[in-house]
C-alpha positions as CSV (number, residue, x, y, z in Angstrom):
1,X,-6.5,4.5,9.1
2,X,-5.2,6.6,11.6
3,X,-2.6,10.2,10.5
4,X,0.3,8.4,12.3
5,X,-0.1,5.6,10.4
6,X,0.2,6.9,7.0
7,X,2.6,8.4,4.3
8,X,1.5,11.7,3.3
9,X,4.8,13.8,2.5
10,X,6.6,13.7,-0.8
11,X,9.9,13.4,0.1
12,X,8.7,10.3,2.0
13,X,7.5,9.0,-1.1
14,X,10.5,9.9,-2.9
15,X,13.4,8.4,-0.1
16,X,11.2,5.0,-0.4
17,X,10.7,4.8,-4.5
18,X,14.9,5.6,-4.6
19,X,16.1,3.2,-1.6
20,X,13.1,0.7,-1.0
21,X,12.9,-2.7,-2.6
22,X,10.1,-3.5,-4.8
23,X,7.1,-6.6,-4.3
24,X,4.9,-7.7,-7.1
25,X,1.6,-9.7,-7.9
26,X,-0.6,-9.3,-10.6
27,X,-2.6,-6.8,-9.1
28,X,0.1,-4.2,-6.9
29,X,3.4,-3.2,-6.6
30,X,4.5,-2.5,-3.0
31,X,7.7,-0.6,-2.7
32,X,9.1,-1.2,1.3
33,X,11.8,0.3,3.3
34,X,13.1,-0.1,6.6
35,X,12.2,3.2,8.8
36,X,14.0,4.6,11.7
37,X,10.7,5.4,13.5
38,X,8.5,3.0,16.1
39,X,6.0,2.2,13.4
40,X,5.3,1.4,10.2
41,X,3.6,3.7,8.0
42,X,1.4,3.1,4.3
43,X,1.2,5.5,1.4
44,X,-1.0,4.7,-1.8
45,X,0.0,6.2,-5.0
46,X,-2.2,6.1,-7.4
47,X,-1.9,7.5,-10.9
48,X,-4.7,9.5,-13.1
49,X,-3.8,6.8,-15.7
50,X,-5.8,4.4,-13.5
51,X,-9.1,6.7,-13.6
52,X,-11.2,9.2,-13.2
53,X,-11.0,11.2,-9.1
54,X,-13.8,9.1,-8.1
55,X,-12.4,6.0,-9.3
56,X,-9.1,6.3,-7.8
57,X,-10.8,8.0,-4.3
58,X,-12.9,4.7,-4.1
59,X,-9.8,2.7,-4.3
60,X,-8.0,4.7,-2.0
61,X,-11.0,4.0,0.7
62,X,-11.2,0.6,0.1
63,X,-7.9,-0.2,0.6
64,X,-7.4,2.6,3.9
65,X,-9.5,-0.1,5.7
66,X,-8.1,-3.2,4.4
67,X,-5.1,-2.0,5.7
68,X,-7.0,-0.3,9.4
69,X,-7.8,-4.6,9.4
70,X,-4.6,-5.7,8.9
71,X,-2.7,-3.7,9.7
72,X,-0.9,-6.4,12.6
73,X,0.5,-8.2,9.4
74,X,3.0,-5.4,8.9
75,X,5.9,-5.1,10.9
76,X,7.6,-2.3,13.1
77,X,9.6,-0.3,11.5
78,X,8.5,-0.1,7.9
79,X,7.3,2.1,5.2
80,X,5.4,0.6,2.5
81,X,3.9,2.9,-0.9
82,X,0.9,0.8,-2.7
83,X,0.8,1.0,-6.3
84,X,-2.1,-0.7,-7.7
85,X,-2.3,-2.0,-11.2
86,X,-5.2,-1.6,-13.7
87,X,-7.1,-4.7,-13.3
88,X,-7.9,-3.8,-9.6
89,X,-11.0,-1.7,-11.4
90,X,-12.5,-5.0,-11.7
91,X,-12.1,-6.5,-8.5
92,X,-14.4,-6.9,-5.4
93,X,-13.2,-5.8,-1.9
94,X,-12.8,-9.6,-0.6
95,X,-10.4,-10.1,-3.7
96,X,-8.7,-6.7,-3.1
97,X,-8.0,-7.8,0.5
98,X,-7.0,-11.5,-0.4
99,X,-4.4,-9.6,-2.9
100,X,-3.3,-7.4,-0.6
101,X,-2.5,-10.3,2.7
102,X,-0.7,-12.2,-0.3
103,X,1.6,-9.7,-0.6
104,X,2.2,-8.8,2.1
105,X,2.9,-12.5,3.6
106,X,5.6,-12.4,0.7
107,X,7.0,-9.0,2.2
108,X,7.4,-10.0,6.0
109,X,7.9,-14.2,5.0
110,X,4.9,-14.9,7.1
């Protein structure tokens, strides 16, 4: 996924986890707020409650590309932070994906 295209700074994270509204399913939380920039932007935040580094890199990768493949689902103009939940360990990266389009079809009403 390319730099422009992601949320790296902690007061990013911050301004989104205190004004953004917050999407569930059994397997993430998305937290999304409307940006005043040209596009949207993804963070992932994930805890050392969900694993070791390699662990929570691997998930980090995986879901980098799901999102460099989808990333025409997401509208302008947003900021979205992933949170993943614990049972993602389990999961393949066709279910991770599936999981992820769900969401975000609930997010932008698609």
């Amino acid at each position: 996924m390319e730099k422009n295209k992601r949320l790296r700074s902690n007061r990013d994270f911050r301004i989104i986890y205190r004004h953004g509204k917050g999407y569930f399913n059994k397997n993430f939380t998305f937290v999304v707020k409307k940006n005043k920039k040209q596009g949207s932007r993804v963070g992932f935040s994930i805890t050392k409650k969900y694993g070791n580094a390699v662990e929570r890199n691997k998930l980090k990768r995986r879901l980098k590309e799901i999102f460099r493949h989808n990333f025409d689902l997401i509208e302008n103009g947003y900021d979205i932070v992933v949170i993943p939940r614990q049972n993602t360990k389990k999961l393949s990266y066709d279910e991770l994906e599936k999981s992820v389009k769900h969401l975000l079809k609930i997010v932008f009403k698609r």
